[in-house]
C-alpha positions as CSV (number, residue, x, y, z in Angstrom):
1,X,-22.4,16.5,-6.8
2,X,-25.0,19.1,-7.3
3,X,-29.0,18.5,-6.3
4,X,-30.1,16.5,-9.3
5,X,-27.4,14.1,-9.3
6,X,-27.7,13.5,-5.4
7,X,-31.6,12.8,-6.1
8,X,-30.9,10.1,-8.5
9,X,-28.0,8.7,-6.3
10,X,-31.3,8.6,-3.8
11,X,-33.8,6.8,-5.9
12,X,-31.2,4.3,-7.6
13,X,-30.3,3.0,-3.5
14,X,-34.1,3.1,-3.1
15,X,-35.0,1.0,-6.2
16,X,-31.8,0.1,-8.1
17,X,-34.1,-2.0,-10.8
18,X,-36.5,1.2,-12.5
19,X,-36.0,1.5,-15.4
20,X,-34.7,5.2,-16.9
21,X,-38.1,6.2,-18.0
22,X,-39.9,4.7,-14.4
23,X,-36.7,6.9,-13.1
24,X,-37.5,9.9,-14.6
25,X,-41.2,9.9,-14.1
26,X,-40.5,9.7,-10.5
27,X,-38.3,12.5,-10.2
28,X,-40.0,14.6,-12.9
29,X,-37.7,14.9,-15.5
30,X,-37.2,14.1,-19.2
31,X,-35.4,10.8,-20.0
32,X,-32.5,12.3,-22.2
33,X,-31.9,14.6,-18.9
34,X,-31.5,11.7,-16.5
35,X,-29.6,9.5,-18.9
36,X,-27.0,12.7,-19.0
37,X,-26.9,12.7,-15.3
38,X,-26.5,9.0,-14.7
39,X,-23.5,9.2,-18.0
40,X,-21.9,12.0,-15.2
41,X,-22.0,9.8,-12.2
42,X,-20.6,6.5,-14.1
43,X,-17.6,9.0,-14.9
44,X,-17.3,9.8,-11.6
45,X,-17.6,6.6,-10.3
46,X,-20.6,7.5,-8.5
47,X,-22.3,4.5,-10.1
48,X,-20.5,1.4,-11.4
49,X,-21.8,0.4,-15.0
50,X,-24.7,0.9,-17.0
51,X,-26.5,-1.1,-14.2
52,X,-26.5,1.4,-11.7
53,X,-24.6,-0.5,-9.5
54,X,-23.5,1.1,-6.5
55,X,-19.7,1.0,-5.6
56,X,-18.4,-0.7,-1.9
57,X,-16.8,1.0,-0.2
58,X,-14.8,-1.2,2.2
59,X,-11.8,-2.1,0.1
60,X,-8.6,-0.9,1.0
61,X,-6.3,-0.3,-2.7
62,X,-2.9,-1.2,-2.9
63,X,-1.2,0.4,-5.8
64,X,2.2,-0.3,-6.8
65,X,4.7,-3.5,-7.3
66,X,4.0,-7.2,-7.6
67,X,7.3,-8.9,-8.2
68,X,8.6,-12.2,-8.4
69,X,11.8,-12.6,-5.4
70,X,14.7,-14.4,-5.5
71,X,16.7,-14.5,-2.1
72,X,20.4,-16.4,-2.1
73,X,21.7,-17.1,0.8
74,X,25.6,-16.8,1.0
75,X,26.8,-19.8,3.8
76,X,30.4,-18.4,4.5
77,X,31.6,-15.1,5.1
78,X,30.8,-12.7,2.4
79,X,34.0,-12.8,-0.2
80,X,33.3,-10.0,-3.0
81,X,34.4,-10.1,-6.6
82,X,34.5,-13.7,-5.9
83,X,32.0,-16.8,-6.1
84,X,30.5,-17.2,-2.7
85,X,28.2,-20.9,-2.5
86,X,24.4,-20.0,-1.8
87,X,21.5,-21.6,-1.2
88,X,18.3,-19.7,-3.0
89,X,14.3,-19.7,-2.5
90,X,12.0,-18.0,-4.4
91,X,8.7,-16.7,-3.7
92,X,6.1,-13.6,-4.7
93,X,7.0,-10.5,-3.4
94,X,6.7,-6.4,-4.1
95,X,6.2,-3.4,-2.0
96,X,2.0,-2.8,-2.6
97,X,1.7,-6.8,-3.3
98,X,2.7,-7.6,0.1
99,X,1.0,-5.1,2.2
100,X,-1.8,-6.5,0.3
101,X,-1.7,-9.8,1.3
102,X,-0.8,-9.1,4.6
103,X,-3.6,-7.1,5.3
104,X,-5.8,-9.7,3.1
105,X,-4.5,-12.3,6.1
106,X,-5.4,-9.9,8.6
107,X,-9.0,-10.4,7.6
108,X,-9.4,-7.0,5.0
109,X,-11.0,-6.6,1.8
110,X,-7.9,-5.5,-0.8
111,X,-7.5,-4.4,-4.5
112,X,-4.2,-4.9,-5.7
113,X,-3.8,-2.5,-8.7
114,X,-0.4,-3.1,-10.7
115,X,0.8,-4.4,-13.9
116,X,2.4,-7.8,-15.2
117,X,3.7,-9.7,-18.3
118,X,2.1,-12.1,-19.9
119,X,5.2,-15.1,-18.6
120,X,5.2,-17.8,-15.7
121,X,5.9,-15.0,-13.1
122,X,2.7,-13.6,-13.5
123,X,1.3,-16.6,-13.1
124,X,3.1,-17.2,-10.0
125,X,2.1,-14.1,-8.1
126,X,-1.6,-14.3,-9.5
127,X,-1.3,-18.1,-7.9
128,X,0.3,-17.3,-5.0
129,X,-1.6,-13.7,-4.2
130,X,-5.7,-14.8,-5.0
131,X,-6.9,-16.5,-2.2
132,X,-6.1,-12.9,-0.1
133,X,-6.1,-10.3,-2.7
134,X,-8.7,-9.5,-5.2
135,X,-6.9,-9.0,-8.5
136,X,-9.6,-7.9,-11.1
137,X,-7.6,-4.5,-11.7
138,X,-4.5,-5.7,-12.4
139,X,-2.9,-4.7,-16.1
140,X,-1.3,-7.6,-18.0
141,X,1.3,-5.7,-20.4
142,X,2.0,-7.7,-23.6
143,X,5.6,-6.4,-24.3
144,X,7.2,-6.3,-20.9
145,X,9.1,-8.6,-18.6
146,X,6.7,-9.0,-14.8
147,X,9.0,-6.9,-12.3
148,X,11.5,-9.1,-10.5
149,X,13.8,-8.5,-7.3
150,X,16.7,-10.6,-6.2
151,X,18.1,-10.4,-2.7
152,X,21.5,-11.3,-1.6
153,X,21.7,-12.3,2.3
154,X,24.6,-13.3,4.8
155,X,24.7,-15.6,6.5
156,X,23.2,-13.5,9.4
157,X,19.9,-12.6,7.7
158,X,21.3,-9.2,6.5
159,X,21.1,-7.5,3.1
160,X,24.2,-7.8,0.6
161,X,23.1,-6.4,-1.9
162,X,19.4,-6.2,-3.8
163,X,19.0,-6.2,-7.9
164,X,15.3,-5.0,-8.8
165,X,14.3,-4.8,-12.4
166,X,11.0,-2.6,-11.9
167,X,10.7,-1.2,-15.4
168,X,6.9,-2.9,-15.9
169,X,6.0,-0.4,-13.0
170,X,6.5,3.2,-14.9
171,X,3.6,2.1,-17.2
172,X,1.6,2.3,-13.9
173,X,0.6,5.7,-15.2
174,X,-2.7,8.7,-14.2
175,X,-4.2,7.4,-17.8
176,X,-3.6,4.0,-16.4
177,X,-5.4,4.4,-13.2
178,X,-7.9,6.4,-14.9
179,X,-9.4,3.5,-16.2
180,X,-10.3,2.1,-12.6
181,X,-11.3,5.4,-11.3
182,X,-14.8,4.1,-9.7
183,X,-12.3,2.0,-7.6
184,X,-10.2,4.5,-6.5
185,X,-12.9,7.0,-5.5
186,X,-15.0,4.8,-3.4
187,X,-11.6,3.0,-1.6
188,X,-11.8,2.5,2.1
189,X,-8.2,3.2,2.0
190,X,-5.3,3.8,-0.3
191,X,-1.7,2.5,-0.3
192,X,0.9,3.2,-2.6
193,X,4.6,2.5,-3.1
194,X,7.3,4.0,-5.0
195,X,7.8,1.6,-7.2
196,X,5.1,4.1,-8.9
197,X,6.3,7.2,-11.4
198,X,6.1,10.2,-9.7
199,X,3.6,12.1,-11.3
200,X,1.4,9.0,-10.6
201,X,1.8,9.3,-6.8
202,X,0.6,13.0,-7.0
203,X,-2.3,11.9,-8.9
204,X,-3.2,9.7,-6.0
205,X,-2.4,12.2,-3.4
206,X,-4.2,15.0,-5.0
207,X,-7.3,12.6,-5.7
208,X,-7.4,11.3,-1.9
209,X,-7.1,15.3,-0.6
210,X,-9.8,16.0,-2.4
211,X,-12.3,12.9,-2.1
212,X,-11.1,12.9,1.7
213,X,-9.6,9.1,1.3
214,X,-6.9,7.9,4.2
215,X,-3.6,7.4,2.1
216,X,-0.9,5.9,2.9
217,X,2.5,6.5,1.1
218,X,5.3,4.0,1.2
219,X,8.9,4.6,0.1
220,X,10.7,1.6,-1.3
221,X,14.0,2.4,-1.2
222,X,16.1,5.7,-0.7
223,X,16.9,6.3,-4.3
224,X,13.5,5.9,-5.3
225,X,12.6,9.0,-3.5
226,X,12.7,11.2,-6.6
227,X,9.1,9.7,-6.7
228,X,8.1,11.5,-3.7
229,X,5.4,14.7,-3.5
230,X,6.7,17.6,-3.2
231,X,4.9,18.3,0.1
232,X,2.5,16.1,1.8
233,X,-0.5,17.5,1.9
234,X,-3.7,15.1,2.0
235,X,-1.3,12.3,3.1
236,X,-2.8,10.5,6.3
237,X,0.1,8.1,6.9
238,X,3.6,8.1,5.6
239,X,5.9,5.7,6.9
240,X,9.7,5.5,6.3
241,X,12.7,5.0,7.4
242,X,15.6,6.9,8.3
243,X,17.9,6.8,4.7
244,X,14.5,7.5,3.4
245,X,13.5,10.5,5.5
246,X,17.1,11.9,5.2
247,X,17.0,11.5,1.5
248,X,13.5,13.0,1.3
249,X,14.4,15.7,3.9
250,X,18.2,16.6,2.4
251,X,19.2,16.2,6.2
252,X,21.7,14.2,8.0
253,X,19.9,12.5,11.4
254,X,22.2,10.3,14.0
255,X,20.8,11.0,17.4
256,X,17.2,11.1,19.1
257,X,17.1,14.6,19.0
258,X,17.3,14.4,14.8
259,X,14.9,12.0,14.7
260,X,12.6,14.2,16.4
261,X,13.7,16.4,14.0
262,X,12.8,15.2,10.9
263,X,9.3,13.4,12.0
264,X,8.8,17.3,12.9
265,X,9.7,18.4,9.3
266,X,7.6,15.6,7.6
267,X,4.5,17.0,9.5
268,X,5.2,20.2,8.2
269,X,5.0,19.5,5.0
270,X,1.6,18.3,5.2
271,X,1.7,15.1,6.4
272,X,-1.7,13.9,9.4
273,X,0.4,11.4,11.0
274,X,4.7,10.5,10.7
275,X,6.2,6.8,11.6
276,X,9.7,7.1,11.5
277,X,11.2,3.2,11.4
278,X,14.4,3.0,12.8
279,X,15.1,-0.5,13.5
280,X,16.6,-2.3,16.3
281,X,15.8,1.6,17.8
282,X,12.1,1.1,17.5
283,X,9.7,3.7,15.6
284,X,8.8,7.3,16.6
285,X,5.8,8.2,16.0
286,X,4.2,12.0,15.1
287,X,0.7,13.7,14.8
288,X,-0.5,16.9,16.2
289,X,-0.3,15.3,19.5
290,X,3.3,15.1,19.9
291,X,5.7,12.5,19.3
292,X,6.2,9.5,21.0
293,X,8.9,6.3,21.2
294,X,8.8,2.7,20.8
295,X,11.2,0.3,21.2
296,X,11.7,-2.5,19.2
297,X,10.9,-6.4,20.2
298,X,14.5,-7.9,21.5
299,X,14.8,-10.7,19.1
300,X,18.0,-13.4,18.7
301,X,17.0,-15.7,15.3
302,X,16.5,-13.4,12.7
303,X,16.0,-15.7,9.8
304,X,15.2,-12.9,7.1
305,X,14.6,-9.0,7.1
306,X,12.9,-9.1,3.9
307,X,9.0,-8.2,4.7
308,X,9.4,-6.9,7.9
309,X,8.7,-3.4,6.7
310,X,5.8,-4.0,4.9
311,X,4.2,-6.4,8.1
312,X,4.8,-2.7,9.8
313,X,3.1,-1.3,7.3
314,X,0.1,-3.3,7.0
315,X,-0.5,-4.2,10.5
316,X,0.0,-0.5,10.6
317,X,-2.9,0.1,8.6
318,X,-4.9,-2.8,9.9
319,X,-4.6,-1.2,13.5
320,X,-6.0,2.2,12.5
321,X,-9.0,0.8,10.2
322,X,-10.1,-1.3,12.8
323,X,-10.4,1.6,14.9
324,X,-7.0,1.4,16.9
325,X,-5.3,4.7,17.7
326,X,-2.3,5.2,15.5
327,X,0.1,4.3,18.4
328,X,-2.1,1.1,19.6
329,X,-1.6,0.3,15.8
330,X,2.1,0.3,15.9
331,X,2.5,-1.9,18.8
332,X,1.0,-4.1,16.8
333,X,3.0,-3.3,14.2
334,X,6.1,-4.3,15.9
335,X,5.0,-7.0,17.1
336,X,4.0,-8.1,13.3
337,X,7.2,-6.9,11.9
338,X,8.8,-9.2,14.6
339,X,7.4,-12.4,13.9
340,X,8.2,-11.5,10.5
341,X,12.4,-11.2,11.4
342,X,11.9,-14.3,12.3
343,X,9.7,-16.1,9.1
344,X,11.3,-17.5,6.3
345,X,8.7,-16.2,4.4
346,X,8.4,-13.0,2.8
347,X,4.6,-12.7,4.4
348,X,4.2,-15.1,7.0
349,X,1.0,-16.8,8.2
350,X,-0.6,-14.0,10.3
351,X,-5.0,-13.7,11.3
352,X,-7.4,-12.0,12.2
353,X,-7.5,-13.9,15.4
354,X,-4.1,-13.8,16.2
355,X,-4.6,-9.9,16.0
356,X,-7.1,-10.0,18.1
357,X,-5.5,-12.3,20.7
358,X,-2.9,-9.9,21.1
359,X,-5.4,-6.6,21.4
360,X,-7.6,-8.5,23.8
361,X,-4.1,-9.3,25.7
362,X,-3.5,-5.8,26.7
């Protein structure tokens, strides 16, 4: 911002109710001039409206999917191109939507920023999702189906096999976002997933490099990184695991020694810090202080592994804006992601005070 728009960004947080013309006297200018300043700031999100409101800054964005999921769990021993007898649940789920309300839980102010149909599972995630999320800047798309994702489980809590129909997600597009720029400028914090197009996840990460915003990227799966920045430049966290990092990285890791490896290669290309997820092995963790292990919580009832990497990821997230250390934040983490193993929900019932049980417990 140059010198004239900082001066009226001064007077409107001094008096946010003069008028233009009491505005302009006071900062000796014509009206027509400070009515083309103000029109600049709106459009950069400087001010939000033509009421000169000011924009908060303490919401953390989540961009990226909001999907309805459908789990069956096969009660034998898994019998392919066969009928196998299930039992099934269904609940709201998605990459971005679940950080979200994690982090929501955890006591955080969140944005959720994704699109949906206009059909009953809309209205089931918007049900499910309010009381945590705020969901004012979500995009309701007339034509298209709201993204779904159905997850076939043994009997042991393990993936079979996962069927995602994501489609709604490519209209999650720059123009799109565009539109809720004031939003994205003045966020605390961004997330997003890969459920995202890729030339929408360089939007974000070229905004955040140059507006100085934390972000966080968060792969989905291995084949959707295509989606992925070419570097990583301007990104603060990016978390993945190994298929994700070998896919990324067009390397092959299978001891600790290509672990370190590849967290070593992700920091190169740009990235502040590196969490490498590599579960019942723990998480290694990178940054320009060197890398560091952590083992992963011992646990015997794992009742479902879907969520547990997006609890890592937003307790993650929660650690570091609450002024943890990155590595104080994933001990938490695996803690989170723990409990999770051993939910039958997707996001389970976590607080702010049980956080902050468990940090005063160290």
């Amino acid at each position: 911002m140059n010198d004239k728009e900082q001066l009226v960004l001064q007077s409107i947080r001094g008096n946010p109710y003069l008028s233009q013309q009491e505005m302009a006297e006071k900062l000796n200018m014509s009206r027509p001039a400070l009515a083309n300043i103000i029109s600049g700031l709106i459009k950069k999100g400087e001010i939000v409206g033509r009421a000169y409101v000011l924009p908060t800054k303490q919401t953390i964005l989540a961009i990226g999917g909001a999907n309805v999921d459908r789990k069956l769990y096969i009660t034998n021993k898994v019998q392919l191109a066969t009928s196998n007898p299930v039992t099934a649940s269904e609940s709201v789920g998605g990459v971005a939507r679940n950080i979200a309300e994690n982090l929501g839980r955890l006591g955080n102010q969140v944005k959720l920023l994704t699109t949906l149909g206009q059909d009953a599972d809309a209205q089931m995630i918007e049900q499910a999702s309010r009381a945590f999320i705020e969901l004012d800047v979500i995009e309701k798309l007339v034509e298209e189906q709201t993204g779904s994702y159905t997850a076939v489980l043994d009997r042991n809590g393990d993936l079979v096999i996962a069927l995602a129909n994501m489609a709604i997600y490519d209209a999650l597009t720059p123009s799109l976002l565009e539109k809720h720029i004031a939003i994205l400028i003045n966020a605390s914090a961004i997330v997003i997933d890969l459920n995202c197009p890729k030339e929408t996840v360089t939007y974000v990460q070229q905004l955040a490099k140059e507006r100085d915003i934390p972000l966080a990227i968060i792969p989905v799966s291995s084949p959707k990184m295509n989606r992925m920045p070419d570097d990583l430049q301007g990104v603060t966290y990016f978390i993945c695991n190994r298929d994700e990092a070998e896919t990324y990285l067009h390397m092959t890791f299978t001891d600790d020694a290509g672990y370190e490896e590849a967290v070593k290669a992700l920091l190169q290309k740009g990235a502040k810090h590196v969490v490498l997820t590599l579960g019942e092995q723990g998480v290694l963790v990178g940054d320009e202080a060197g890398l560091q292990h952590y083992a992963a919580y011992e646990i015997e009832d794992v009742k479902d592994v879907t969520g547990a990497g997006d609890a890592f990821v937003s307790a993650t997230l929660h650690g570091v804006m609450q002024g943890d250390t990155l590595h104080e934040a994933v001990q938490f983490a695996l803690y989170h992601a723990a409990k999770t193993l051993q939910a039958n929900t997707t996001v389970r019932q976590v607080t702010q005070n049980e956080y902050n049980n468990w940090r005063n417990s160290l």
